[in-house]
N, C-alpha and C positions, 0 to 999 in steps of 0.2 A: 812683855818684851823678852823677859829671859827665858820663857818658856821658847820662844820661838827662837830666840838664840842658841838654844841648847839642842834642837831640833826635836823637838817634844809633843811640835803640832806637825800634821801631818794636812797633805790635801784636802781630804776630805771631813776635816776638823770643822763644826761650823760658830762661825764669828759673829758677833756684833760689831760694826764699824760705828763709830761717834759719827751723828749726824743721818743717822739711818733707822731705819723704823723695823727694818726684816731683818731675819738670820739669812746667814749667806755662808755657803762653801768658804774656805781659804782660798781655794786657788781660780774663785773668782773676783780675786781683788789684785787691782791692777800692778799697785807697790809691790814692793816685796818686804816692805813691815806694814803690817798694818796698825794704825792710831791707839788703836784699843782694842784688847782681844777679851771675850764676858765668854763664859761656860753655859750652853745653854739651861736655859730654865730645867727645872728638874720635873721629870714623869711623875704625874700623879696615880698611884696604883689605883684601878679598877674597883678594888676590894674598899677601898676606903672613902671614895666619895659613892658608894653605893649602901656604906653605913649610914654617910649623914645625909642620904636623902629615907633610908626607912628609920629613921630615928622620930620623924613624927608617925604616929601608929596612925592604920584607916580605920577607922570604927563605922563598923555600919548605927546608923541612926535609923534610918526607915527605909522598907525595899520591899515591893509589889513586883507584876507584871512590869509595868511602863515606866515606874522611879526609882532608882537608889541615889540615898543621900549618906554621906558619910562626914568624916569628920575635914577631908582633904578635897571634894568632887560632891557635884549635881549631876545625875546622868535623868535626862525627863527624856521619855520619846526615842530615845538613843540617841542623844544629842548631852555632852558632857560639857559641864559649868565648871572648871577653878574656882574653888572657895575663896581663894586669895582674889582675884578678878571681880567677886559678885560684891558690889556697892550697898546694895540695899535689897528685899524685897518685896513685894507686897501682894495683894487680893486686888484684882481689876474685875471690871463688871461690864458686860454687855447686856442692855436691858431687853428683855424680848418686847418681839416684835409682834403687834395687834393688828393691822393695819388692814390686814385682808379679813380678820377672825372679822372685825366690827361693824368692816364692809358687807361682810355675811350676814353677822347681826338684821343689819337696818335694812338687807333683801326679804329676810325671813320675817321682820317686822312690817312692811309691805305688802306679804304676800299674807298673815296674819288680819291686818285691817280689809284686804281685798274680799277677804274670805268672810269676814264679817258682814261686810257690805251684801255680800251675793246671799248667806245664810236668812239677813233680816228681809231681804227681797223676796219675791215669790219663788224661789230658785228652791231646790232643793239636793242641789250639787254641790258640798261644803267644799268641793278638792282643794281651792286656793289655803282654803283655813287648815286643811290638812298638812299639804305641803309649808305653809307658813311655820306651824308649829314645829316638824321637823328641822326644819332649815333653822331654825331657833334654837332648837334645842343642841342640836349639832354645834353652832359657834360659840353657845358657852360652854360647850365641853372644850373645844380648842383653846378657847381663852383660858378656861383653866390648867388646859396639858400644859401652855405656853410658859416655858421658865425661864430667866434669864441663865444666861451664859458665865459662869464666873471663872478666872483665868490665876496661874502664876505668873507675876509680873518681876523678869528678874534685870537689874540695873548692875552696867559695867559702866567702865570709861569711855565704851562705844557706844553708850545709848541703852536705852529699854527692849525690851523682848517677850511676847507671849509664851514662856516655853513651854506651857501646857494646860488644857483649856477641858472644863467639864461643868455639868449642869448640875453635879452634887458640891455644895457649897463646904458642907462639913468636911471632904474630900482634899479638898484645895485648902483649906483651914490647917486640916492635920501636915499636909507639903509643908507649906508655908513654917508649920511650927516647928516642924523636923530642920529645917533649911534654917531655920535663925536659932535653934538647939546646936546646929553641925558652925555654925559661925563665931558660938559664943564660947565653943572647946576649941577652935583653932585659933583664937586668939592666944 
């Protein structure tokens, strides 16, 4: 009050009025004293809350092509995790898929017994037994290329998410152990 008695504030002074949530000019309030006059909050210099956010260091932990992990951030695929936001992680698994390999299987097995059949006949055309055997040998090479799929499985407050997905297990292993190494230094 005495500052505005003494004429000290000026128009463009800005106020807190009791009962109000904003800063506002002086000379838009209606009275000509106002309730309560508060000095605004003071400026935070730049310089200083740019200290205390690099004050925790980024340590890289592990970093290829596709993933860095550090001690602050997941970057998989180009897609970036907050270490603070990641709940959990884990190794998920997708089992492959046989379903046509075996169906090949028991064609070439088929054509196997056919061939047998025409061989022990008076026939002297083994082709079925031929093509059986190939057709054979071919879906248990599939079967064996056939791997499953093994994934990082990374868990927020919004739910789980594949963020990155490979058929080398050991791969996904070492993520995995980099990403709960980078969780157990940001704690």
């Amino acid at each position: 009050m005495q500052w505005f008695q003494e004429g000290s504030l000026h128009a463009d002074t800005w106020i807190l009025e009791t009962g109000t949530e904003n800063w506002i000019p002086l000379s838009s309030v209606r009275s000509t004293t106002p309730k309560a006059i508060l000095s605004p909050p003071p400026i935070i210099p730049l310089a200083t809350s740019q200290q205390n956010l690099s004050s925790h260091q980024d340590e890289t932990i592990f970093s290829d092509s596709t993933v860095l992990v550090t001690t602050t951030r997941v970057v998989l695929n180009g897609t970036t995790y907050a270490l603070r936001n990641i709940t959990s992680i884990r190794m998920g698994l997708t089992p492959a898929k046989h379903g046509c390999a075996i169906f090949l299987l028991l064609g070439g097995m088929f054509f196997v017994l056919t061939g047998l059949a025409v061989l022990f006949s008076d026939s002297h055309m083994p082709v079925p037994l031929i093509i059986g055997i190939i057709v054979v040998i071919l879906a248990i090479l599939w079967l064996r290329s056939n791997k499953p799929t093994y994934h990082v499985v990374i868990a927020s407050s919004s739910g789980e998410v594949h963020a990155l997905t490979s058929k080398n297990k050991g791969y996904i292993e070492s993520i995995i152990n980099s990403i709960n190494e980078a969780i157990i230094r940001y704690k």
